[in-house]
FITORZA-963350 format. One record per residue (C-alpha): residue number from 1; residue in one letter; x, y negated, z negated. Coordinates in nm, 2 decimals, m for minus. Each point is the difference from the previous one (the first is absolute). Layout:
<rs>
+-----+------+--------+--------+--------+
| pos | code |     px |     py |     pz |
+-----+------+--------+--------+--------+
| NUM |    A |      X |      Y |      Z |
...
+-----+------+--------+--------+--------+
</rs>
This chain:
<rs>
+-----+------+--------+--------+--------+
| pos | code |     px |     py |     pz |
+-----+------+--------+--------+--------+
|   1 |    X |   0.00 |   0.00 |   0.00 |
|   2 |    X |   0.25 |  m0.22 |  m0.07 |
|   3 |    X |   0.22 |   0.10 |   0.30 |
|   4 |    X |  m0.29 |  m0.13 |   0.25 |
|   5 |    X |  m0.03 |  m0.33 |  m0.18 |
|   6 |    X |   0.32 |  m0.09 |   0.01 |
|   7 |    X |   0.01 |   0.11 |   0.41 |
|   8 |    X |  m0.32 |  m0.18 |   0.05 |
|   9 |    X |   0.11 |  m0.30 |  m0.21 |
|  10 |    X |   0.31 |  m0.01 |   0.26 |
|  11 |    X |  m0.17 |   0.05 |   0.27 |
|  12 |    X |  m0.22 |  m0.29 |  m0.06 |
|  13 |    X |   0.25 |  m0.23 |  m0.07 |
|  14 |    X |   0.21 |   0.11 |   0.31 |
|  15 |    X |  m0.32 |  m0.10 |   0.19 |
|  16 |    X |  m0.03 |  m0.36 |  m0.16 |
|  17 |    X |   0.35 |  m0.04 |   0.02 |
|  18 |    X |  m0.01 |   0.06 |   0.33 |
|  19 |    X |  m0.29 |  m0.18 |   0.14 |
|  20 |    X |   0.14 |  m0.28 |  m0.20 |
|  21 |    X |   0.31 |  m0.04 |   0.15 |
|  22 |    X |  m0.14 |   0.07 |   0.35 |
|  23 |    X |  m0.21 |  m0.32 |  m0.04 |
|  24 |    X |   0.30 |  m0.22 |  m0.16 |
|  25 |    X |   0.18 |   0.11 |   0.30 |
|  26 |    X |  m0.22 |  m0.11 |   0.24 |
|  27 |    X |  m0.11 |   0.37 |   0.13 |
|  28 |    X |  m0.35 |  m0.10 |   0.09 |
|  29 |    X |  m0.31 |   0.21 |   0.19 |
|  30 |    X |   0.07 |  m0.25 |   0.30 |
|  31 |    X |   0.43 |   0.09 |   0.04 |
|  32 |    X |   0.12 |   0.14 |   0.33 |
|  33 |    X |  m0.02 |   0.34 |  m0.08 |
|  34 |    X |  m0.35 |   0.00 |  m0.17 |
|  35 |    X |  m0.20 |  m0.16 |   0.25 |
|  36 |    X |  m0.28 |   0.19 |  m0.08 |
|  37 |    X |   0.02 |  m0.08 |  m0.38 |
|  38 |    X |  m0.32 |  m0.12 |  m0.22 |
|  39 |    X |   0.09 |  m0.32 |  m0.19 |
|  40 |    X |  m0.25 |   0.11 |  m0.21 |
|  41 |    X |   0.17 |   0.33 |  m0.11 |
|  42 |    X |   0.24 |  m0.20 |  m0.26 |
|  43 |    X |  m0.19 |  m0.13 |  m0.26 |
|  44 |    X |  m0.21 |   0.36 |   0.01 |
|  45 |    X |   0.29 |   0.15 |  m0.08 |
|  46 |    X |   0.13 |  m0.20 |  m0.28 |
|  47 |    X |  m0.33 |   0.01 |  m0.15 |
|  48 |    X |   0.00 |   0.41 |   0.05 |
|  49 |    X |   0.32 |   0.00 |  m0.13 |
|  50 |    X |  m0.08 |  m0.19 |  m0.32 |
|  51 |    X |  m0.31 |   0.20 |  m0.05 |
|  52 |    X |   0.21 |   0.32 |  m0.02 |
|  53 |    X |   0.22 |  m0.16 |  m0.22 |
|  54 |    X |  m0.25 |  m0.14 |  m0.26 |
|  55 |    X |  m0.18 |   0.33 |   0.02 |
|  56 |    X |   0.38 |   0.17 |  m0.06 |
|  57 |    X |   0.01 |  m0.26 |  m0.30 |
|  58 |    X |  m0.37 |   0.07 |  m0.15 |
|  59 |    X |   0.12 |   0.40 |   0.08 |
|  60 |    X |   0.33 |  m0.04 |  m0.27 |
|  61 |    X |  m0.22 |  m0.18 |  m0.25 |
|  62 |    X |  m0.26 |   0.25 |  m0.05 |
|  63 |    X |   0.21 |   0.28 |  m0.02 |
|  64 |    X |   0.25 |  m0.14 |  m0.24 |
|  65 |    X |   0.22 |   0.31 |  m0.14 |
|  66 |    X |   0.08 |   0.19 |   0.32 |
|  67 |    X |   0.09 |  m0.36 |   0.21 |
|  68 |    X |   0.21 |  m0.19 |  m0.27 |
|  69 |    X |   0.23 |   0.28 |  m0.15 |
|  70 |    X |   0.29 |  m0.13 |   0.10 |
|  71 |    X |  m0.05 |  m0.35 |  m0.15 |
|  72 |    X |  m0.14 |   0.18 |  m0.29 |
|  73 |    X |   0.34 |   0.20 |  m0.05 |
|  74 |    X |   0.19 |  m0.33 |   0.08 |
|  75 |    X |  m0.19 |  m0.14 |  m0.29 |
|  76 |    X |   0.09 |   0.28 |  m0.20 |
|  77 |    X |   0.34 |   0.03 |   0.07 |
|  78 |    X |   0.01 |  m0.38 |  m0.12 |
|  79 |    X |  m0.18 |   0.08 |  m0.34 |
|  80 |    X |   0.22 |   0.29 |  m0.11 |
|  81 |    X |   0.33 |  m0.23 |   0.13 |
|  82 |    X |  m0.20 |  m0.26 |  m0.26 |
|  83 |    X |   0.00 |   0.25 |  m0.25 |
|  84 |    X |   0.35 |   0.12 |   0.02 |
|  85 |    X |   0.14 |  m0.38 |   0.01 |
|  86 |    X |  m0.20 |  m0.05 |  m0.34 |
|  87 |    X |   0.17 |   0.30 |  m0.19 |
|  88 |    X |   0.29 |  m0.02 |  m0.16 |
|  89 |    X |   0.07 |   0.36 |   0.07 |
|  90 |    X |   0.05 |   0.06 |   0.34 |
|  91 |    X |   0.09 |  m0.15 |   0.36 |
|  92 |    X |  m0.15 |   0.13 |   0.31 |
|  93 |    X |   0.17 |   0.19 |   0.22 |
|  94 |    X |  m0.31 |   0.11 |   0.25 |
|  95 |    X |  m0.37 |  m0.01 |   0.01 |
|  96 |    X |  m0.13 |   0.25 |   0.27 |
|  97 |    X |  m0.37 |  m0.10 |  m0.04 |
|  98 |    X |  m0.31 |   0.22 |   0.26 |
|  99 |    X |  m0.32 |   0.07 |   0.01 |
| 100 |    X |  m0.05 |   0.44 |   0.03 |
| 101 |    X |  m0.17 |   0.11 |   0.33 |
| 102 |    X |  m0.12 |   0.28 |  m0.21 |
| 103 |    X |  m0.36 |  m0.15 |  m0.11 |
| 104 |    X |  m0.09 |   0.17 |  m0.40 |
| 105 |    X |  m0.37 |  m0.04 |  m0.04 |
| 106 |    X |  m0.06 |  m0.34 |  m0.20 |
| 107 |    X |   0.33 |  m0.17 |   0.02 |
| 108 |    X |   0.20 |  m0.25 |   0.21 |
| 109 |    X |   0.35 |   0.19 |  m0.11 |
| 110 |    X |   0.29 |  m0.23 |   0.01 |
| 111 |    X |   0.34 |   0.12 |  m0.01 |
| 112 |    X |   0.25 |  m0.18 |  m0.16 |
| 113 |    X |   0.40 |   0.16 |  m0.05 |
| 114 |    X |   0.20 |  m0.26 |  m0.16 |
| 115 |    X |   0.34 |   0.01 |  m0.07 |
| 116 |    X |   0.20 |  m0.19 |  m0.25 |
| 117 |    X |   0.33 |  m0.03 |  m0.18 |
| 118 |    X |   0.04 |  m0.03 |  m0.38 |
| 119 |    X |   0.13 |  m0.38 |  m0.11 |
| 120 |    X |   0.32 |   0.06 |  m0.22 |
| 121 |    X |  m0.07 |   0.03 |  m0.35 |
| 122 |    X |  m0.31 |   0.17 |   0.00 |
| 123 |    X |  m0.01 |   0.28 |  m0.20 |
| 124 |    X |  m0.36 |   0.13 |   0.10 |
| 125 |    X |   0.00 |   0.31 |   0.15 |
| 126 |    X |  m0.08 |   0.08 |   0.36 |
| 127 |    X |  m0.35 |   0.16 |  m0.09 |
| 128 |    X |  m0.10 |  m0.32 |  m0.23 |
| 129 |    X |   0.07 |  m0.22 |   0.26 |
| 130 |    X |  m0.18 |   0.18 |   0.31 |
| 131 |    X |  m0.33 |   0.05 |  m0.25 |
| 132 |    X |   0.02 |  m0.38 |  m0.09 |
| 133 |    X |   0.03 |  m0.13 |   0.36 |
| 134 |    X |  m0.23 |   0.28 |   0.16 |
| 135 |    X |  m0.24 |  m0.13 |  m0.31 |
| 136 |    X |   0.02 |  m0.38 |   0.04 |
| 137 |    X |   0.06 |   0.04 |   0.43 |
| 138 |    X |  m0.37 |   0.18 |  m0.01 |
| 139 |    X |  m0.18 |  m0.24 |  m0.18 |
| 140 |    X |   0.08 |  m0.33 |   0.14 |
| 141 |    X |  m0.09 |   0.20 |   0.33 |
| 142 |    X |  m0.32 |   0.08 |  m0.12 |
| 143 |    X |  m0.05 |  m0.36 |  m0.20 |
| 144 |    X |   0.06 |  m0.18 |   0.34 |
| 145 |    X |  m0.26 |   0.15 |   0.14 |
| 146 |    X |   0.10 |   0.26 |   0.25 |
| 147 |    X |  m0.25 |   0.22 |   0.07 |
| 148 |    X |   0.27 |   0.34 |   0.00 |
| 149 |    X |   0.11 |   0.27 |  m0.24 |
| 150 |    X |   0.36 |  m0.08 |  m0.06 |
| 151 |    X |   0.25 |   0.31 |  m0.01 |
| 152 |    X |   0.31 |  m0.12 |  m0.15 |
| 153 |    X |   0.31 |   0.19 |  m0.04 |
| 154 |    X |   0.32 |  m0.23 |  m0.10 |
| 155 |    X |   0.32 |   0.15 |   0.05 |
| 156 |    X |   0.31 |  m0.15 |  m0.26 |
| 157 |    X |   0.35 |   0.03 |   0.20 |
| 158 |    X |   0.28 |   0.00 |  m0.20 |
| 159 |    X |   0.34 |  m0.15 |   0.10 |
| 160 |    X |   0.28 |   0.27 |   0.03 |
| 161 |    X |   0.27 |   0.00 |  m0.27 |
+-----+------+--------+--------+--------+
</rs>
């Protein structure tokens, strides 16, 4: 589903694009090689054109999880960086952060593997500090109002001796 938005979003634009710049340019129904061109045919297809697109637009609104995962997991991605800049604890290393194509009855399941690296001087162990941030990484997901079930798992690398 969201594979033939995103080719019909393109393929829109490419069309817009395209009649646009063949007016600026001074491609017209009456050139030399389209004598037989409607001068009419221009402003019915910009107004096609922006039909498809509005419907496209009114299409990603109404189905809001399956179209806007990506900014979802951008937003994500930017909460759990929050999270980790705010504890004393860690740094981040990586935040791989994706929606599961499997679909589990009742949930929106978001994937989140984090990876982070002990700040010197801690003395908490790996487990303690991977429950905390899994803990405190799943609830400001759910306080901000994403509508998913957050699967967390935060991995503590250690520096080698």
């Amino acid at each position: 589903m969201n594979g033939i938005f995103v080719l019909l979003l393109q393929l829109v634009g490419i069309n817009l694009a395209a009649a646009l710049v063949f007016r600026i340019y001074g491609l017209s129904a009456q050139g030399s090689r389209y004598q037989r061109g409607k001068s009419r045919i221009f402003p019915i297809v910009i107004a096609a054109t922006l039909a498809a697109l509005a419907g496209l637009l009114i299409w990603q609104f109404s189905i809001t999880p399956e179209l806007q995962r990506s900014s979802q997991t951008q937003r994500a991605i930017a909460e759990i960086q929050q999270v980790t800049n705010e504890s004393s604890l860690v740094s981040l290393v990586e935040a791989n952060v994706r929606f599961t194509p499997t679909n589990i009855d009742g949930q929106n399941t978001l994937l989140c593997l984090i990876y982070v690296q002990r700040q010197a001087g801690v003395t908490e162990s790996a487990s303690e500090i991977s429950d905390r941030l899994t803990q405190t990484i799943q609830q400001r997901l759910l306080n901000r109002g994403f509508n998913v079930t957050p699967l967390v798992d935060v991995n503590v690398l250690e520096i080698p001796d």
